[in-house]
N, CA, C and O atoms as a printed pandas DataFrame, in Angstrom:
     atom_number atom_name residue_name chain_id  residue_number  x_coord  y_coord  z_coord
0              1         N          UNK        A               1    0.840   -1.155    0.000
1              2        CA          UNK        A               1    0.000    0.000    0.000
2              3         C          UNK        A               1    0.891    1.224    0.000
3              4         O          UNK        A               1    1.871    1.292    0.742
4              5         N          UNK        A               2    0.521    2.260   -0.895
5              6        CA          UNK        A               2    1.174    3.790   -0.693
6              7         C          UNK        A               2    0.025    4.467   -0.501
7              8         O          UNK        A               2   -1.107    4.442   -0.984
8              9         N          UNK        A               3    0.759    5.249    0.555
9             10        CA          UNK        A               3    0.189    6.462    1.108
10            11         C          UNK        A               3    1.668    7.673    1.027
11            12         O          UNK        A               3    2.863    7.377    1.014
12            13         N          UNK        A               4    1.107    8.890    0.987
13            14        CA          UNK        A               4    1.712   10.170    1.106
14            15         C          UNK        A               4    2.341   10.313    3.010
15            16         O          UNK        A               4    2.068    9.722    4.054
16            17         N          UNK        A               5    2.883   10.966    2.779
17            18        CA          UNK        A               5    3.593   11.029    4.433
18            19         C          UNK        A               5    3.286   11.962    4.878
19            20         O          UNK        A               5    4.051   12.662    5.541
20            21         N          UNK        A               6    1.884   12.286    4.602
21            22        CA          UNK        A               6    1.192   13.427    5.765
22            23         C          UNK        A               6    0.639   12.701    6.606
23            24         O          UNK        A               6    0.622   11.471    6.626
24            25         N          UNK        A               7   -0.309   14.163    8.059
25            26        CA          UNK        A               7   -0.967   12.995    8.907
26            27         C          UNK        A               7   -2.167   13.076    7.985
27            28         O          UNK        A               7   -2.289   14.073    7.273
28            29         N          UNK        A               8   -2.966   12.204    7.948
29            30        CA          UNK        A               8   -4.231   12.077    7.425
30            31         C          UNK        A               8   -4.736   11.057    7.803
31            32         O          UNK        A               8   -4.253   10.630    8.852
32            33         N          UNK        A               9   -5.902   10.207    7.165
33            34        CA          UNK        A               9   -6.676    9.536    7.915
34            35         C          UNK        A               9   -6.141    7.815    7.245
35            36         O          UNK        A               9   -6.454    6.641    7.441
36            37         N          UNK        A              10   -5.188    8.576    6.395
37            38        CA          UNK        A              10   -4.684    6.983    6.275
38            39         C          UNK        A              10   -3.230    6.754    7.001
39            40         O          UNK        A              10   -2.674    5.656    6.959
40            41         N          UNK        A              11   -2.849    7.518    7.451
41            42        CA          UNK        A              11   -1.195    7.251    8.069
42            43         C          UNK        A              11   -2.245    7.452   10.053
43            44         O          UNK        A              11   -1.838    8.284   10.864
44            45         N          UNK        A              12   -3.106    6.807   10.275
45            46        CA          UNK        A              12   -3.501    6.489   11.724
46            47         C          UNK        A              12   -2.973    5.563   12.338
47            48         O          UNK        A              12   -2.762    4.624   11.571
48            49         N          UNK        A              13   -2.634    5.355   13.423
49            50        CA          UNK        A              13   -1.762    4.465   14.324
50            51         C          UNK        A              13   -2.559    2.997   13.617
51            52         O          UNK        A              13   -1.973    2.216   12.867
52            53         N          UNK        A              14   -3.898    2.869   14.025
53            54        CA          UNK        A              14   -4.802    2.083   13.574
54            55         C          UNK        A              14   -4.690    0.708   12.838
55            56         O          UNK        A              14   -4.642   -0.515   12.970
56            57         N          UNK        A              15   -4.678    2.012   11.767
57            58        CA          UNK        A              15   -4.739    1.650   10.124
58            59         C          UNK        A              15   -3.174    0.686    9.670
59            60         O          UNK        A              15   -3.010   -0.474    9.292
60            61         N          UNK        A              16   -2.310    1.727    9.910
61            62        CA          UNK        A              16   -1.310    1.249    9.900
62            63         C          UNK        A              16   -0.618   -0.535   10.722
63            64         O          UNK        A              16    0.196   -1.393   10.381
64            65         N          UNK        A              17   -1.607   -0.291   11.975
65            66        CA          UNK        A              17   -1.083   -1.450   12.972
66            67         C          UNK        A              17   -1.660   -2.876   12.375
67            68         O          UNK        A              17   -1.259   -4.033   12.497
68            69         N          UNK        A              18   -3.063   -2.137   11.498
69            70        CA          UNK        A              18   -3.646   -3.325   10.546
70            71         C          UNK        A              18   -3.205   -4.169    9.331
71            72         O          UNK        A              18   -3.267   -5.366    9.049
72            73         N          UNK        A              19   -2.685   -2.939    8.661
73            74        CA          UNK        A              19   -2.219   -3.453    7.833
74            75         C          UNK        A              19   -0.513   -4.013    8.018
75            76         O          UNK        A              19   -0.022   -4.586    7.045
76            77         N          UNK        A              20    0.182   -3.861    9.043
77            78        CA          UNK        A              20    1.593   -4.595    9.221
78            79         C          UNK        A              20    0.884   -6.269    9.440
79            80         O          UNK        A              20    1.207   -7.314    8.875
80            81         N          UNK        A              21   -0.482   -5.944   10.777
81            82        CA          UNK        A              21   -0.358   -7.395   11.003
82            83         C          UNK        A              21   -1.308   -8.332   10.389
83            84         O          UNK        A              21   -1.515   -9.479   10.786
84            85         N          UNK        A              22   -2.023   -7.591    9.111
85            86        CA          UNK        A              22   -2.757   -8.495    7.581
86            87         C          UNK        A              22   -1.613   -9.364    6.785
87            88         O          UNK        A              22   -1.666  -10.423    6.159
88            89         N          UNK        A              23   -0.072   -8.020    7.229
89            90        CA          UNK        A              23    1.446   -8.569    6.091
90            91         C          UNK        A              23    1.427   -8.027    4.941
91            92         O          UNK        A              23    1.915   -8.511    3.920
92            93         N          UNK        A              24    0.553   -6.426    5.098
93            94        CA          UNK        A              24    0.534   -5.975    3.731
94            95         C          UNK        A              24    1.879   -4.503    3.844
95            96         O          UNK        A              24    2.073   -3.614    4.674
96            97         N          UNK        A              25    2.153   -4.662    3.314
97            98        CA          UNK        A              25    3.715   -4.025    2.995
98            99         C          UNK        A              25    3.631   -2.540    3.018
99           100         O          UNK        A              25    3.712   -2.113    1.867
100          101         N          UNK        A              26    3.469   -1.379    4.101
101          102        CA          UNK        A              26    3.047    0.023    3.365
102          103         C          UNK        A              26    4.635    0.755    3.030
103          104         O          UNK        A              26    5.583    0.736    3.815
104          105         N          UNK        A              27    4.629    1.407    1.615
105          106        CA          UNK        A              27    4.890    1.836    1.153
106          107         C          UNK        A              27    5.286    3.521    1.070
107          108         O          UNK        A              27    4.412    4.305    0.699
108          109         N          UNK        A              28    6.464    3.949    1.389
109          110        CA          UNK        A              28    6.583    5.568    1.949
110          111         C          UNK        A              28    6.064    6.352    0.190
111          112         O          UNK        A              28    6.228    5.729   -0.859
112          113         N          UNK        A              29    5.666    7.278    0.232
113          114        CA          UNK        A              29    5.397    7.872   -0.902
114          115         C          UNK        A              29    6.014    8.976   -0.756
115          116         O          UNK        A              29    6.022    9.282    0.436
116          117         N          UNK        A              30    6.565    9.761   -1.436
117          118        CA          UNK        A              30    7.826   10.900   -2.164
118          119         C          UNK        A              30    6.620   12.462   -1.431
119          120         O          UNK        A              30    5.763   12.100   -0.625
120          121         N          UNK        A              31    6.659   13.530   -1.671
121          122        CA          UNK        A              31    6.007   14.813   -1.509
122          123         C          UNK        A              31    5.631   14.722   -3.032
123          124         O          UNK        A              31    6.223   14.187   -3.969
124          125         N          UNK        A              32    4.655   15.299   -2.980
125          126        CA          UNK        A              32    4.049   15.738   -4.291
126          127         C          UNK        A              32    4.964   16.231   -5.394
127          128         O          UNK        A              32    5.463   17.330   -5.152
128          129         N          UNK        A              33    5.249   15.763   -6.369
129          130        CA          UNK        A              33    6.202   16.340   -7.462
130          131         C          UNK        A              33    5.116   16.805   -8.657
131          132         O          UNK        A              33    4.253   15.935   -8.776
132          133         N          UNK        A              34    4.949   17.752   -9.428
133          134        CA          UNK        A              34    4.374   18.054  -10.486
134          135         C          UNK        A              34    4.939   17.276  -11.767
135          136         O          UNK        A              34    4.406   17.002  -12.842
136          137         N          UNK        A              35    5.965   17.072  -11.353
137          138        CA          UNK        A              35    6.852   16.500  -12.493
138          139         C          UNK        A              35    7.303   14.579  -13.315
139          140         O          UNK        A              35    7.921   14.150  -14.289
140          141         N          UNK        A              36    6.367   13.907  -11.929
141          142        CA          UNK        A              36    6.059   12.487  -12.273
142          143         C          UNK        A              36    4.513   12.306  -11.210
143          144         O          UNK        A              36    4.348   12.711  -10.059
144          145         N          UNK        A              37    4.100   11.984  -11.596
145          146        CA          UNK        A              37    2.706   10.983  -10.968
146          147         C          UNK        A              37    2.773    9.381  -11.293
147          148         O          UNK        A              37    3.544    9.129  -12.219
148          149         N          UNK        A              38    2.301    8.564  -10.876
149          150        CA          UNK        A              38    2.057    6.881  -10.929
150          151         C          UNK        A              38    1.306    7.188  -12.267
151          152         O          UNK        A              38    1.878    6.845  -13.301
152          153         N          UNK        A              39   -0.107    7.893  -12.370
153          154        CA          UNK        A              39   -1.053    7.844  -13.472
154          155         C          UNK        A              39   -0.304    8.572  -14.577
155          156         O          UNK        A              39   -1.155    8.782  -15.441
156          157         N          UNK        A              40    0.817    9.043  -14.967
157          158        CA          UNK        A              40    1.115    9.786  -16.049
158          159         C          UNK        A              40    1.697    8.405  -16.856
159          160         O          UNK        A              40    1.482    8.383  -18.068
160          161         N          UNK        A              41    2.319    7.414  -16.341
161          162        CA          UNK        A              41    2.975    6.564  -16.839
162          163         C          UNK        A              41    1.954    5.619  -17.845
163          164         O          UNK        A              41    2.415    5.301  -18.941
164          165         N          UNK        A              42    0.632    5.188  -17.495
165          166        CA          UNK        A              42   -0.416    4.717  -18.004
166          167         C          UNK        A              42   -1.967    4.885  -17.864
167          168         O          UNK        A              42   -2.811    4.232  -18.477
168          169         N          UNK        A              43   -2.219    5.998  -16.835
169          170        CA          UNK        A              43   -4.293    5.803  -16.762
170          171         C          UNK        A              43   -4.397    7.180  -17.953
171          172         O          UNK        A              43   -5.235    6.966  -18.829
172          173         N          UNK        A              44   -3.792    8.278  -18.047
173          174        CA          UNK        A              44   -4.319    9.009  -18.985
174          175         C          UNK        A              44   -4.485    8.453  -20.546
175          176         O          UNK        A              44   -5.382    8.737  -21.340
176          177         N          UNK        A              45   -3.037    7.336  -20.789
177          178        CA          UNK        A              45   -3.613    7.444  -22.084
178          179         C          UNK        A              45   -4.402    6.028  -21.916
179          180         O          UNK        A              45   -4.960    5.722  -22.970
180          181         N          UNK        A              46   -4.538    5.357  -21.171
181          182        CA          UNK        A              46   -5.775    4.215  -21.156
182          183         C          UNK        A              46   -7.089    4.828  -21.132
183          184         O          UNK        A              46   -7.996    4.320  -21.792
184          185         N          UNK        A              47   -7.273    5.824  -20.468
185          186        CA          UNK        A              47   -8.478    6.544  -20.524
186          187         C          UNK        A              47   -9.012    7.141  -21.580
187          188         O          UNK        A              47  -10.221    7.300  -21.750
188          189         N          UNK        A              48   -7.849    7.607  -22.567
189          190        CA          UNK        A              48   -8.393    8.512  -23.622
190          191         C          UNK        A              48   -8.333    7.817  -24.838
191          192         O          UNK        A              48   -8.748    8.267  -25.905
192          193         N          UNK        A              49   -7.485    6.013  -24.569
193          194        CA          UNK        A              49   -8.124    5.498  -26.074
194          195         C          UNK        A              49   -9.240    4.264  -25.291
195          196         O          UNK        A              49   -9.592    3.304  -25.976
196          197         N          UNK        A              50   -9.573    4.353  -24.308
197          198        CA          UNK        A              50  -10.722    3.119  -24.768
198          199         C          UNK        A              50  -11.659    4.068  -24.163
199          200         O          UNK        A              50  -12.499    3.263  -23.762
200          201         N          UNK        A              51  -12.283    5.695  -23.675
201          202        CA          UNK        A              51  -13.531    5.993  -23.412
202          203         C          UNK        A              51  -13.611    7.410  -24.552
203          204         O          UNK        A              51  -14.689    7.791  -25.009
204          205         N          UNK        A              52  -12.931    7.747  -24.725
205          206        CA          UNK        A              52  -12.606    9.189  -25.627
206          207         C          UNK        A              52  -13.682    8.723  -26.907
207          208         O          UNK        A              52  -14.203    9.792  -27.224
208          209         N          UNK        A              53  -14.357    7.465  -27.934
209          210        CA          UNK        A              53  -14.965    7.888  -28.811
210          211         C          UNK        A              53  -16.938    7.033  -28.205
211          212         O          UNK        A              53  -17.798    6.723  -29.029
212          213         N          UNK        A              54  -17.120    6.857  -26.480
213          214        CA          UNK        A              54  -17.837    6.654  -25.800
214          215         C          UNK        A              54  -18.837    7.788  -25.920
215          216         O          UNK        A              54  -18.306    8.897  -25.870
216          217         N          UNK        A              55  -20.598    7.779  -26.117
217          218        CA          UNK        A              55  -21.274    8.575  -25.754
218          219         C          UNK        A              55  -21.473    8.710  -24.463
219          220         O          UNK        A              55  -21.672    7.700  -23.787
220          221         N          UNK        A              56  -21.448   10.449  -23.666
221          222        CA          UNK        A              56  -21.843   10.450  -22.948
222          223         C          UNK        A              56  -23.185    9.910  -22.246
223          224         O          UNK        A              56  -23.884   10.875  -22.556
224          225         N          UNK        A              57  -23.926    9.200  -21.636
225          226        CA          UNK        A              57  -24.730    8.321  -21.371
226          227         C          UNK        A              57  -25.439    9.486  -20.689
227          228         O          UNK        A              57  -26.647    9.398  -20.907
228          229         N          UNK        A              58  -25.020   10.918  -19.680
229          230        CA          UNK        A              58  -26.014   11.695  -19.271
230          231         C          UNK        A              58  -27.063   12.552  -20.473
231          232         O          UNK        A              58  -28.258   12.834  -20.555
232          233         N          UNK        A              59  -25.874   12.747  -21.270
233          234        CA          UNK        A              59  -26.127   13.583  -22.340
234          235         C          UNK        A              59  -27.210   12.713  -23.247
235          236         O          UNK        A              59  -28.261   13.310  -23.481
236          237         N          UNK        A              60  -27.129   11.881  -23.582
237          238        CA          UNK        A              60  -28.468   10.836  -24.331
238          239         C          UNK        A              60  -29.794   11.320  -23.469
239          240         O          UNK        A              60  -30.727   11.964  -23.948
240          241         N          UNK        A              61  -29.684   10.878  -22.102
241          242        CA          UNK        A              61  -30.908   11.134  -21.024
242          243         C          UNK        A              61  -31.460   12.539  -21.523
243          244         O          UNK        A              61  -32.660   12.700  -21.743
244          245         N          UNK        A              62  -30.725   13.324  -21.652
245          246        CA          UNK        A              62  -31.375   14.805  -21.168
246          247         C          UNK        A              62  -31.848   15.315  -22.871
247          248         O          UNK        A              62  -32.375   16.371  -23.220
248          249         N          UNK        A              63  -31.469   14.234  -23.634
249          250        CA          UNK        A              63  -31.997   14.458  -25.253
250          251         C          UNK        A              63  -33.375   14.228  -25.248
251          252         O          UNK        A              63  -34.021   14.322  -26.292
């Protein structure tokens, strides 16, 4: 699991104590960089070739 290294509601004593003793591995995550994201490497362009020639489904409704 990655999480960011702020406090928030996923870095809780809790959460954390759960997931060591499930054996799930957490993962330190970097400060915010503008300059790489996880999703730049593959969800934008997965997104824009298999939904980009999709009708909007609200837009039909309100026809």
């Amino acid at each position: 699991m990655e999480y960011e290294n702020k406090k928030n509601h996923h870095a809780q004593p809790d959460i954390i104590n759960y997931l060591t003793e499930e054996g799930i591995e957490i993962l330190p995550h970097p400060p915010y960089s503008p300059d790489l994201s996880s999703c730049d490497f593959w969800l934008n362009d997965y997104i824009k070739n298999n939904f980009a020639d999709r009708t909007n489904e609200v837009s039909l409704a309100q026809k």
